[in-house]
Backbone and ligand atoms as CSV (ligand in chain L), in Angstrom:
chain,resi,resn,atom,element,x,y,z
A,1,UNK,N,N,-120.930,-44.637,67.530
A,1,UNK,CA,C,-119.793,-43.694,67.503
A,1,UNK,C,C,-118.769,-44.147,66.462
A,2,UNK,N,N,-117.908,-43.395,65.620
A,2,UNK,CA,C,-117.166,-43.653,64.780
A,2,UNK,C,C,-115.802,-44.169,65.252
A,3,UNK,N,N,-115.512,-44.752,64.539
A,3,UNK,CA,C,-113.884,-45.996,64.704
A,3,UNK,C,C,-113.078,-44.823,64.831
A,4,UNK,N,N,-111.859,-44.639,66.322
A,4,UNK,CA,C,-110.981,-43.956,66.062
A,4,UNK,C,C,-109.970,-44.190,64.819
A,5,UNK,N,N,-109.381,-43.290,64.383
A,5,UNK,CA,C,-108.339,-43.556,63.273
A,5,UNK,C,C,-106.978,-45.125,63.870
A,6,UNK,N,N,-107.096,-44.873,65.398
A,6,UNK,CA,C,-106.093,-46.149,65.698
A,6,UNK,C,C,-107.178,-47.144,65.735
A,7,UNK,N,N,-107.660,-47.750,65.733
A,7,UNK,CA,C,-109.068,-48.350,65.969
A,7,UNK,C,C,-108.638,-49.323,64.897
A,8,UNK,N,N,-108.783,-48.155,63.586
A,8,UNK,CA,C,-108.675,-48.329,62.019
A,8,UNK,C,C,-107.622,-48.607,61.422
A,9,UNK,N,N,-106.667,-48.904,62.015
A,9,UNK,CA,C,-105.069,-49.417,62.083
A,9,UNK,C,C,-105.393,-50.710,63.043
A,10,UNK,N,N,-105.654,-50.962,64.021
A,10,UNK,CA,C,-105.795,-52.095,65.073
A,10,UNK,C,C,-106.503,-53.115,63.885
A,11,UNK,N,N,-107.294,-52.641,63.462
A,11,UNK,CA,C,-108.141,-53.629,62.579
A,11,UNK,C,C,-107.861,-53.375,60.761
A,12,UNK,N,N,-106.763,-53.018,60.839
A,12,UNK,CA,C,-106.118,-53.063,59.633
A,12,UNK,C,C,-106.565,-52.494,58.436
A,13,UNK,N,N,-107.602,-51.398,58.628
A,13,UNK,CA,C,-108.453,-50.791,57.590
A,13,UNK,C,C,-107.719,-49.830,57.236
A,14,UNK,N,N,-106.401,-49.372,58.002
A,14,UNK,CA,C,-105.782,-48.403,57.380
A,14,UNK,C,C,-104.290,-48.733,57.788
A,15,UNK,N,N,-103.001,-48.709,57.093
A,15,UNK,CA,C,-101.793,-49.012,56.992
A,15,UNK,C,C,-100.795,-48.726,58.315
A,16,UNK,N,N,-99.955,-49.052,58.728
A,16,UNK,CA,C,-99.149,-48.754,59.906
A,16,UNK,C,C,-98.383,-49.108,59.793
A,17,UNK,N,N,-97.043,-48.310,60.450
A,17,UNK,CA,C,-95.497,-49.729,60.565
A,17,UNK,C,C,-95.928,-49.600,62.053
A,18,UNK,N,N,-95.988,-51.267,62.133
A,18,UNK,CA,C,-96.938,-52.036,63.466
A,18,UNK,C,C,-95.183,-52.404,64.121
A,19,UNK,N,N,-95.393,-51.675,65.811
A,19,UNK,CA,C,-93.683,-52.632,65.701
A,19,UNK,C,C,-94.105,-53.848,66.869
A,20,UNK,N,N,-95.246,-53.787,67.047
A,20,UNK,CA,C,-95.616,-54.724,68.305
A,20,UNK,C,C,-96.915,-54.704,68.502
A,21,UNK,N,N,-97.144,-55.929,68.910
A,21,UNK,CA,C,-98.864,-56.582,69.231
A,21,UNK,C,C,-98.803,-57.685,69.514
A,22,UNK,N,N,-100.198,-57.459,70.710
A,22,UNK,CA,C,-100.232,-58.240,71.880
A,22,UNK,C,C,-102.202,-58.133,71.844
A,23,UNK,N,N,-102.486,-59.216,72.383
A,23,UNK,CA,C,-104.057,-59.263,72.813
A,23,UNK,C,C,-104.832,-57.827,72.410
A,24,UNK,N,N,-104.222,-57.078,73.386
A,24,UNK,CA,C,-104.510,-55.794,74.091
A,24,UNK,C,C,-103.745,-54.069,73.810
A,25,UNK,N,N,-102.694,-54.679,73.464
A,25,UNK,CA,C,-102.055,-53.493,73.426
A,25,UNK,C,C,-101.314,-53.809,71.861
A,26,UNK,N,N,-101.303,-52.482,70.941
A,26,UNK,CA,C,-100.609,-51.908,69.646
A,26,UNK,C,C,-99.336,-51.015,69.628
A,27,UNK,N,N,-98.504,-50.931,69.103
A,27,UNK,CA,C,-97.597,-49.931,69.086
A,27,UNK,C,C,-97.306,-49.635,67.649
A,28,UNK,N,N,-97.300,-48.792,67.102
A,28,UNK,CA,C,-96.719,-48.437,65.810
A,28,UNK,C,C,-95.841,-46.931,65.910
A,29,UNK,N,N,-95.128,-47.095,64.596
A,29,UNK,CA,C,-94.352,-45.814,64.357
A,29,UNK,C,C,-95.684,-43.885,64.081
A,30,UNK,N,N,-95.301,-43.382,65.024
A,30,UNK,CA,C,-95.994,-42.242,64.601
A,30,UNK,C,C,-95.635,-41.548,63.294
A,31,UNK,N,N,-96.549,-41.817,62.515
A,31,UNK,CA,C,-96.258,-40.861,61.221
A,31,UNK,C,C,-95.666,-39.390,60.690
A,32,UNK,N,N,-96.130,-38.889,62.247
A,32,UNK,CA,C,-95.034,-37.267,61.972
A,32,UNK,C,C,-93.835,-37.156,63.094
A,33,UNK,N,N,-93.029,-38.127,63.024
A,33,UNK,CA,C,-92.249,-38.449,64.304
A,33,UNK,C,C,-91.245,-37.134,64.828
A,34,UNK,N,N,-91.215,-36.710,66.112
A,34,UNK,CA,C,-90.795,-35.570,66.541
A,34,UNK,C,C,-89.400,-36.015,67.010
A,35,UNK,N,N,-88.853,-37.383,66.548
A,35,UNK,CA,C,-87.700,-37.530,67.212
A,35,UNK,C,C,-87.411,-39.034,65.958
A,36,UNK,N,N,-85.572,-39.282,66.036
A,36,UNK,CA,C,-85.467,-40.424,65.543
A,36,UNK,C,C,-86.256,-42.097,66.108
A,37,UNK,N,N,-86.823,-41.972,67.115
A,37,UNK,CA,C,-87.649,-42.427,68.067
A,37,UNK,C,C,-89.238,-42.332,68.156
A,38,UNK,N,N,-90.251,-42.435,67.713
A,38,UNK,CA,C,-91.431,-42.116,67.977
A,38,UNK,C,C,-92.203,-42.661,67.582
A,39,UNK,N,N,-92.723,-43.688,69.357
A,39,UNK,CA,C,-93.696,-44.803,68.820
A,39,UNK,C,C,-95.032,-44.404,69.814
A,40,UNK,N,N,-96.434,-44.687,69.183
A,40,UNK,CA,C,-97.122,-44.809,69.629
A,40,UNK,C,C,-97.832,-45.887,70.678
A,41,UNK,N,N,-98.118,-45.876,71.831
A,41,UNK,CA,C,-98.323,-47.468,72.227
A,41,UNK,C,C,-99.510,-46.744,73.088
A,42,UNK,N,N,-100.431,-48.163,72.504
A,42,UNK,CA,C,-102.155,-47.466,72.252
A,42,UNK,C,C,-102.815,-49.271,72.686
A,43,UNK,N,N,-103.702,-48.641,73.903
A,43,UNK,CA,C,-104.911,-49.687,74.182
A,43,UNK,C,C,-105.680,-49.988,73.212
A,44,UNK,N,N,-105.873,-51.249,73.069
A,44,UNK,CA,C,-106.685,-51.507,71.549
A,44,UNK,C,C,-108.320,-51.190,72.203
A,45,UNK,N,N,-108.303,-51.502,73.567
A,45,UNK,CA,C,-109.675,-50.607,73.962
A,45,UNK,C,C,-109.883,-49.275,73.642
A,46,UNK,N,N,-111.043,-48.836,73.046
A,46,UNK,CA,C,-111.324,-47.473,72.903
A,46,UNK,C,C,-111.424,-46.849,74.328
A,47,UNK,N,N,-110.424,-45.942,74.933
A,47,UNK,CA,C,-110.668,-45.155,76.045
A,47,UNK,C,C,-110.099,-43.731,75.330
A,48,UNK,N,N,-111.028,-43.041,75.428
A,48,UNK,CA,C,-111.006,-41.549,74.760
A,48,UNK,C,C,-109.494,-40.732,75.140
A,49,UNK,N,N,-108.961,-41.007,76.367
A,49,UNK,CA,C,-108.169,-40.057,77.077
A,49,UNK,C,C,-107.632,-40.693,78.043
A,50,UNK,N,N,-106.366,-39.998,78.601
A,50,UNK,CA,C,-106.185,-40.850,80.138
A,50,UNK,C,C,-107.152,-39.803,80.845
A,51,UNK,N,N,-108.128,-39.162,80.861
A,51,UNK,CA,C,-109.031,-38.459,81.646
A,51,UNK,C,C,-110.100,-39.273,82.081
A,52,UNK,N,N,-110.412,-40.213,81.022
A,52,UNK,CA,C,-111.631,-41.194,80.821
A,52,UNK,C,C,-111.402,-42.472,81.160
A,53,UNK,N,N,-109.973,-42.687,81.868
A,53,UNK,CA,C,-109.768,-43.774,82.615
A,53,UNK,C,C,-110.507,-44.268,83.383
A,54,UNK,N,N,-110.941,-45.107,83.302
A,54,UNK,CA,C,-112.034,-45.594,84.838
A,54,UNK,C,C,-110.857,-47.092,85.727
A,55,UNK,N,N,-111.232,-47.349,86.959
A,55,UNK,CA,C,-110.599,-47.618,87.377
A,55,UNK,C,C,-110.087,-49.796,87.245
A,56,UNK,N,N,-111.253,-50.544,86.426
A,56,UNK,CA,C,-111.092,-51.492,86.273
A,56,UNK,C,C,-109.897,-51.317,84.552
A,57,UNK,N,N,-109.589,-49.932,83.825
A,57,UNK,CA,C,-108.535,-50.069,82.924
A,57,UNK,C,C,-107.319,-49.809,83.487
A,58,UNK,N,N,-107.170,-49.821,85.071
A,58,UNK,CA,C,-105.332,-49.770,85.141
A,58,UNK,C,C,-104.785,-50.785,84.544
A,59,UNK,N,N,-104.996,-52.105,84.927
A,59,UNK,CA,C,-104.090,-53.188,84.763
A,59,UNK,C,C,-103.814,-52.892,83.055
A,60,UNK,N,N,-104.340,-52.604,82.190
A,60,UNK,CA,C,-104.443,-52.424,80.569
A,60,UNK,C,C,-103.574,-51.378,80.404
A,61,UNK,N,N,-103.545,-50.128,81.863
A,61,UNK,CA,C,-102.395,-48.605,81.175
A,61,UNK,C,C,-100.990,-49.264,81.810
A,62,UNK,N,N,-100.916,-50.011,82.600
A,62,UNK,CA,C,-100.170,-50.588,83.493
A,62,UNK,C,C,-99.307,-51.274,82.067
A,63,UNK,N,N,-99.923,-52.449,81.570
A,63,UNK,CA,C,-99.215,-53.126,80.504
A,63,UNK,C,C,-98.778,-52.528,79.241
A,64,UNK,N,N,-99.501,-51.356,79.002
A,64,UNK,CA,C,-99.088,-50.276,77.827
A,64,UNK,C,C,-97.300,-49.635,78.479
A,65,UNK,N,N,-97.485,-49.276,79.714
A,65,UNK,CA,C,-96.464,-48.503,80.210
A,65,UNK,C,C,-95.244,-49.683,79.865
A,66,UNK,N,N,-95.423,-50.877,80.401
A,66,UNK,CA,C,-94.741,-51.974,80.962
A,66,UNK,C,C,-94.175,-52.220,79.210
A,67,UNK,N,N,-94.990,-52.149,78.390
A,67,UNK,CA,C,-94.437,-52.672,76.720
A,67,UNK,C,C,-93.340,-51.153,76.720
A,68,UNK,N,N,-93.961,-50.108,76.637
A,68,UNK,CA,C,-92.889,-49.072,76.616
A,68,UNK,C,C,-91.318,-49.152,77.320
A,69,UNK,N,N,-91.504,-49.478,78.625
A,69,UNK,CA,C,-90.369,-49.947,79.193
A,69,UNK,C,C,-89.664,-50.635,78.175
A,70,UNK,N,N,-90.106,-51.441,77.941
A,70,UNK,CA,C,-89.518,-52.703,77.301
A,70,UNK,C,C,-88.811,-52.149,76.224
A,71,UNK,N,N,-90.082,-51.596,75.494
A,71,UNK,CA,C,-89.297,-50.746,74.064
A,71,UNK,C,C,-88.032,-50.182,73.666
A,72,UNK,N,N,-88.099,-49.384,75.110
A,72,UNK,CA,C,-87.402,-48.285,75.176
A,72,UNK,C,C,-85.492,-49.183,75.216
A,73,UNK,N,N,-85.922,-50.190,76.355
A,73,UNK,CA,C,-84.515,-50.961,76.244
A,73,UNK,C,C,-84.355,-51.876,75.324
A,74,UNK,N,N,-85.273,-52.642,74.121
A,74,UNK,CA,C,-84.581,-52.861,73.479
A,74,UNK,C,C,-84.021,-52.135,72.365
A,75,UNK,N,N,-84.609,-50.799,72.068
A,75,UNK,CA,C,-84.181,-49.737,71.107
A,75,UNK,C,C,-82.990,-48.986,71.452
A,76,UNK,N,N,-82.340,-49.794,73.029
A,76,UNK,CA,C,-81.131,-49.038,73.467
A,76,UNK,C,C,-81.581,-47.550,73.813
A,77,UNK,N,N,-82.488,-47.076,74.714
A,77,UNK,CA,C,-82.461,-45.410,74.707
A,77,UNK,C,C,-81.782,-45.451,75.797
A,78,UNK,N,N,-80.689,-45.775,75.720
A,78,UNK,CA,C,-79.892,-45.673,77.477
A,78,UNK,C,C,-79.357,-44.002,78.059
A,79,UNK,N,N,-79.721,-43.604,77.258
A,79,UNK,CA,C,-79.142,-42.105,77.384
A,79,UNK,C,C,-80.702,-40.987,77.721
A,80,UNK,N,N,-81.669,-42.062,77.201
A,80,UNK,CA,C,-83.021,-41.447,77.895
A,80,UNK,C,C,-84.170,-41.246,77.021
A,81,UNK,N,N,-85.531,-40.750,77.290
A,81,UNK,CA,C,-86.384,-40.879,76.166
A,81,UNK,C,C,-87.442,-40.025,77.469
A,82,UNK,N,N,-88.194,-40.114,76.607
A,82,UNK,CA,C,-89.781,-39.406,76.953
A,82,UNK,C,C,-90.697,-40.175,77.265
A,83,UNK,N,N,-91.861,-40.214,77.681
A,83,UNK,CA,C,-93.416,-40.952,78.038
A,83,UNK,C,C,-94.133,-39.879,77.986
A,84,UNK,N,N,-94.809,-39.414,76.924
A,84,UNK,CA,C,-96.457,-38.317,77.068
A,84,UNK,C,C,-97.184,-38.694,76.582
A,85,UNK,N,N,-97.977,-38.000,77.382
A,85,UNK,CA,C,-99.459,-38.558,76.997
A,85,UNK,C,C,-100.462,-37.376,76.855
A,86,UNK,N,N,-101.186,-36.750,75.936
A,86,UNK,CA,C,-102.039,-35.831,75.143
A,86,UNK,C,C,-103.235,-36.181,76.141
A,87,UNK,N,N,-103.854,-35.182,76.831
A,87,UNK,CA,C,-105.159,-35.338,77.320
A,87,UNK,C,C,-106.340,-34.093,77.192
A,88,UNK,N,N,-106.703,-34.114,76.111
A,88,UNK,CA,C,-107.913,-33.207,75.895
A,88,UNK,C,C,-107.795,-32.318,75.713
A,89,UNK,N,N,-108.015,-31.432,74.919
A,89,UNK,CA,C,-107.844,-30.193,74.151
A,89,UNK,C,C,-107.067,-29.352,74.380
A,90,UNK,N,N,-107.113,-28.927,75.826
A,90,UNK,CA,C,-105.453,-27.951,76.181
A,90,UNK,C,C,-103.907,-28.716,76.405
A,91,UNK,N,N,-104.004,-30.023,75.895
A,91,UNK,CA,C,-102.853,-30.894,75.673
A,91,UNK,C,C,-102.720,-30.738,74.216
A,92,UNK,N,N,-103.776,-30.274,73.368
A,92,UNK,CA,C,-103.659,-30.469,71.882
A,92,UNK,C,C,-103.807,-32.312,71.711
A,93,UNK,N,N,-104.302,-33.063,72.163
A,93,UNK,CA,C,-104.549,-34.448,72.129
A,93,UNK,C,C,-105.691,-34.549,70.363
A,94,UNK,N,N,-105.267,-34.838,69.651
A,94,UNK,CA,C,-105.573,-34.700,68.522
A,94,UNK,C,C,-106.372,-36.142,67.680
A,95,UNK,N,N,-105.710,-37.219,68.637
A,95,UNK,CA,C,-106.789,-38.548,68.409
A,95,UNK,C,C,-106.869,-39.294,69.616
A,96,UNK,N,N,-108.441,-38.860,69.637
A,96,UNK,CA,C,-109.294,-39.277,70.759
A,96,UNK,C,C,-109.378,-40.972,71.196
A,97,UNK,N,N,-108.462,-41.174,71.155
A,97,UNK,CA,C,-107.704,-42.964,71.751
A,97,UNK,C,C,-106.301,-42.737,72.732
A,98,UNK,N,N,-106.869,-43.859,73.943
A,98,UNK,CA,C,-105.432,-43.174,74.391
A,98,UNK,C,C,-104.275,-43.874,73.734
A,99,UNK,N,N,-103.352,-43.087,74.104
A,99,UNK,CA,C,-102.261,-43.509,73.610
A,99,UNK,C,C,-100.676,-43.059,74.104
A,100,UNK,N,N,-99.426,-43.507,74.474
A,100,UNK,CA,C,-98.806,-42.849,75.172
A,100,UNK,C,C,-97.054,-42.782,73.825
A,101,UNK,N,N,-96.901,-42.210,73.893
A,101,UNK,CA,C,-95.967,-41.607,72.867
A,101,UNK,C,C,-94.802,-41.805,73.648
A,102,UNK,N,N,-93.464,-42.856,72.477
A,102,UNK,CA,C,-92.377,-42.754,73.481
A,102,UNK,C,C,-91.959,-42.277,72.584
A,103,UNK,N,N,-90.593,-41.419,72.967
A,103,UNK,CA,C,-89.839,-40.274,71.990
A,103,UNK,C,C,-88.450,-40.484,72.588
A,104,UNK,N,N,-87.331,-40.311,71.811
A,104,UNK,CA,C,-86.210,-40.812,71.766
A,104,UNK,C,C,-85.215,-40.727,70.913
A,105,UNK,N,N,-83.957,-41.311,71.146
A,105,UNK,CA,C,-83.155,-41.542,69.922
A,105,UNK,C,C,-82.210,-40.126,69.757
A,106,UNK,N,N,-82.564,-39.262,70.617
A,106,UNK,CA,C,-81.887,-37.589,70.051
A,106,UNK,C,C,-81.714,-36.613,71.668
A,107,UNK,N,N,-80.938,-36.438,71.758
A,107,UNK,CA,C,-81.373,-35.207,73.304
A,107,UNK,C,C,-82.774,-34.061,73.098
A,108,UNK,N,N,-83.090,-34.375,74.176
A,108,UNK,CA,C,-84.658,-33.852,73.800
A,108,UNK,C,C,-84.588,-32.416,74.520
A,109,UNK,N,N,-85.507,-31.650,73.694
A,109,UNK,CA,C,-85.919,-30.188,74.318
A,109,UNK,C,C,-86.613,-29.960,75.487
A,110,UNK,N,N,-86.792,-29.211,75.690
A,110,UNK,CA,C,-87.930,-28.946,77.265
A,110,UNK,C,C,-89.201,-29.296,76.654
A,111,UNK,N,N,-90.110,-29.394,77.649
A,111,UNK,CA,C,-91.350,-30.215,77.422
A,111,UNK,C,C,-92.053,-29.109,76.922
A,112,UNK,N,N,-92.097,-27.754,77.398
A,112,UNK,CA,C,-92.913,-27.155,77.065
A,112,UNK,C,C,-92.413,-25.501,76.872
L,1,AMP,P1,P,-101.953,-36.750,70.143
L,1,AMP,O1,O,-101.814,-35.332,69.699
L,1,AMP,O2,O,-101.304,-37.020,71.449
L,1,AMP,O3,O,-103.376,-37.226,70.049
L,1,AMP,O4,O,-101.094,-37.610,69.116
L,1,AMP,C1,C,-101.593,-38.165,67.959
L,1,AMP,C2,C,-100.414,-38.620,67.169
L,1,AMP,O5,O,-100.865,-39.554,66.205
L,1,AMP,C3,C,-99.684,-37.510,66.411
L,1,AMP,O6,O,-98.326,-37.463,66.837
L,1,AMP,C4,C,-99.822,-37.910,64.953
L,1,AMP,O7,O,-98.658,-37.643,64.201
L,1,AMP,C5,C,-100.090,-39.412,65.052
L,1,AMP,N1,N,-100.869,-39.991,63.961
L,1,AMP,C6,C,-102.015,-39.535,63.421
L,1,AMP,N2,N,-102.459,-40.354,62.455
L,1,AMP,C7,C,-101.568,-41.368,62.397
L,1,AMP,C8,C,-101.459,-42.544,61.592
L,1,AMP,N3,N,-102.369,-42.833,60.652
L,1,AMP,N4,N,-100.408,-43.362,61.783
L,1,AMP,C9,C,-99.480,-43.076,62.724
L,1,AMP,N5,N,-99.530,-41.984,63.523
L,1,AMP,C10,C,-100.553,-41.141,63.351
């Protein structure tokens, strides 16, 4: 099966502003950012979706969430931010790695 495009960033075959890394878990700046805020934070395991979760990868979505936390307060979002997550085609989930998107930095619109 072919290297997701984050895959290809994890292993440095393609460019990123990386703002954090750990064993297991990546975070970089999303390239079309929907907010002054918008980081990606992505299991360096290939899991297609949070649909395709199986149940020995909590502790791994657990520590993705747990870096976001973190993020979020040291970037100061004290006024608030987002957590989504794209799951399979009627989400518009567009790269098949999970990944959970924190968004921030601006008062945000309705979700949908
Ligand atoms: P999703 O639609 O939830 O799969 O989100 C994928 C996100 O990845 C989108 O917000 C894209 O802007 C972002 N993205 C795609 N390619 C790259 C890349 N090479 N570097 C950083 N972000 C990317």
């Amino acid at each position: 099966m072919a290297k997701s495009i984050f895959s290809q960033i994890i292993d440095r075959e393609i460019p990123a502003d990386i703002v954090f890394e750990s064993e297991d878990i990546i975070v970089f700046k999303d390239i079309f950012p929907s907010a002054p805020v918008h980081l990606l934070i992505c299991p360096k395991k290939e899991i297609a979706a949070f649909s395709e979760i199986v149940p020995a990868d909590w502790p791994l979505v657990t520590k993705a969430l747990e870096i976001a936390q973190k993020l979020a307060k040291e970037l100061q979002l004290n006024a608030g931010y987002r957590i989504v997550t794209n799951s399979g085609k009627d989400a518009g989930q567009q790269v098949m790695h999970l990944h959970f998107h924190l968004i921030g930095g601006q008062k945000l619109g309705p979700i949908a």
